[in-house]
Kinemage of the C-alpha trace (Angstrom):
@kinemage 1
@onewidth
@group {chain A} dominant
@subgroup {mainchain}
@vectorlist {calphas} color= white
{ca unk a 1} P 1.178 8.671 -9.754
{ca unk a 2} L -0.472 8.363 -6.645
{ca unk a 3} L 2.547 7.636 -4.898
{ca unk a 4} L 3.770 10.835 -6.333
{ca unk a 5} L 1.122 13.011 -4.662
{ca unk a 6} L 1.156 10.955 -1.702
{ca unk a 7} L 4.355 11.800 -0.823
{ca unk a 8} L 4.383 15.398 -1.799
{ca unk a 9} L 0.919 16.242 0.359
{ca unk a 10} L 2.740 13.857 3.220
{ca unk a 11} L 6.027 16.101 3.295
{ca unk a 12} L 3.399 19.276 3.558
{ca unk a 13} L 1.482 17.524 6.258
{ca unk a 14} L 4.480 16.307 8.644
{ca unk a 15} L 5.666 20.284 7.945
{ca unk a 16} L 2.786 21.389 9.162
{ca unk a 17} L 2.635 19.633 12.037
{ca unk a 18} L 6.027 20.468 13.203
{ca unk a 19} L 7.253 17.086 13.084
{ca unk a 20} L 11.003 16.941 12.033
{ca unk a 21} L 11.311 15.096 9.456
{ca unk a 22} L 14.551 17.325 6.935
{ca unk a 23} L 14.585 14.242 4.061
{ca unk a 24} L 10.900 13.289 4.070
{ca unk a 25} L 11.690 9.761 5.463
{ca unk a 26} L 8.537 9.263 6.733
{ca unk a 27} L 6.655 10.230 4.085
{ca unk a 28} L 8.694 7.673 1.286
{ca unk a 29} L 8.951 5.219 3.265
{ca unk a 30} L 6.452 5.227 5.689
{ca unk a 31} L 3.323 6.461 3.890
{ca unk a 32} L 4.492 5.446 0.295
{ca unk a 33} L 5.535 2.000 1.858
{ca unk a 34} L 1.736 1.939 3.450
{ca unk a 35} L 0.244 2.700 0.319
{ca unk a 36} L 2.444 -0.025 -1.932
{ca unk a 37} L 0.488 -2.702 0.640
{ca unk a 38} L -2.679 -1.277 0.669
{ca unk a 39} L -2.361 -0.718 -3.178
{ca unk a 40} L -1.928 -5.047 -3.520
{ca unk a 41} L -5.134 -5.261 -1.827
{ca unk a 42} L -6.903 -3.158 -4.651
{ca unk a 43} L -5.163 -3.547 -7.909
{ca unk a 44} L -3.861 -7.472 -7.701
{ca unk a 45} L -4.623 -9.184 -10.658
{ca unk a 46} L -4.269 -12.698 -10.167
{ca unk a 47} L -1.002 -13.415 -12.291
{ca unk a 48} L 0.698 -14.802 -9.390
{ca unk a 49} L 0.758 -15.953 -5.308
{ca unk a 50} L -0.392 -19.417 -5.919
{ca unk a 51} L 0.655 -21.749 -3.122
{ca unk a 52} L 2.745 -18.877 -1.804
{ca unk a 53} L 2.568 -19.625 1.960
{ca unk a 54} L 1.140 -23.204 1.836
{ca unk a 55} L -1.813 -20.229 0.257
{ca unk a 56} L -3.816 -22.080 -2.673
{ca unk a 57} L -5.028 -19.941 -5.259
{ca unk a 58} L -3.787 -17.070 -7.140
{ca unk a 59} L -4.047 -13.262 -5.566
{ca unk a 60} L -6.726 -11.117 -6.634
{ca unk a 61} L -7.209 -7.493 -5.403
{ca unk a 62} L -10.272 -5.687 -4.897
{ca unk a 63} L -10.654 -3.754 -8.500
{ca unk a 64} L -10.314 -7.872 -10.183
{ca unk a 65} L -12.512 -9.644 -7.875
{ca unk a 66} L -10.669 -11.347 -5.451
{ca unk a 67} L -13.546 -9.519 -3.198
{ca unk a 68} L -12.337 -7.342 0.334
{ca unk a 69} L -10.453 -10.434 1.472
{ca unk a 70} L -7.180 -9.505 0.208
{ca unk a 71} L -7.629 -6.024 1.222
{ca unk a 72} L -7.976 -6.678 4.759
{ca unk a 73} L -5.046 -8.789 4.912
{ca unk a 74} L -2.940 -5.809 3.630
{ca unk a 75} L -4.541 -3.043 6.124
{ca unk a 76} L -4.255 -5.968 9.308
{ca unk a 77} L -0.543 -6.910 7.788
């Protein structure tokens, strides 16, 4: 759903701006890709990841604990 709006108010914005853009490439991809990262960083809930990238430990967003860690790895990545 968010992803939905997202790319909708992206499309309008990218319009607005002048920036030619006919399909709305950059807003799917680009800002709906953005958002899909960010979005691990928040709603993770710990069912998998462990020992993915010599990584102990299972993945835990923001929203289930896993505390800003995982969040910032997204928004650096």
């Amino acid at each position: 759903m968010i992803a939905g709006v997202l790319v909708v108010e992206s499309v309008f914005f990218f319009d607005k701006k002048m920036i030619d853009d006919p399909v709305g490439a950059i807003s799917v991809h680009g800002v709906n890709g953005a958002w899909g990262c960010l979005s691990l960083g928040l709603f993770a809930d710990g069912t998998y990841g462990n020992n993915w990238n010599a990584v102990p430990g299972y993945v835990k967003g923001l929203f289930y604990g896993g505390g800003m860690s995982q969040f910032w790895a997204e928004l650096v990545g």
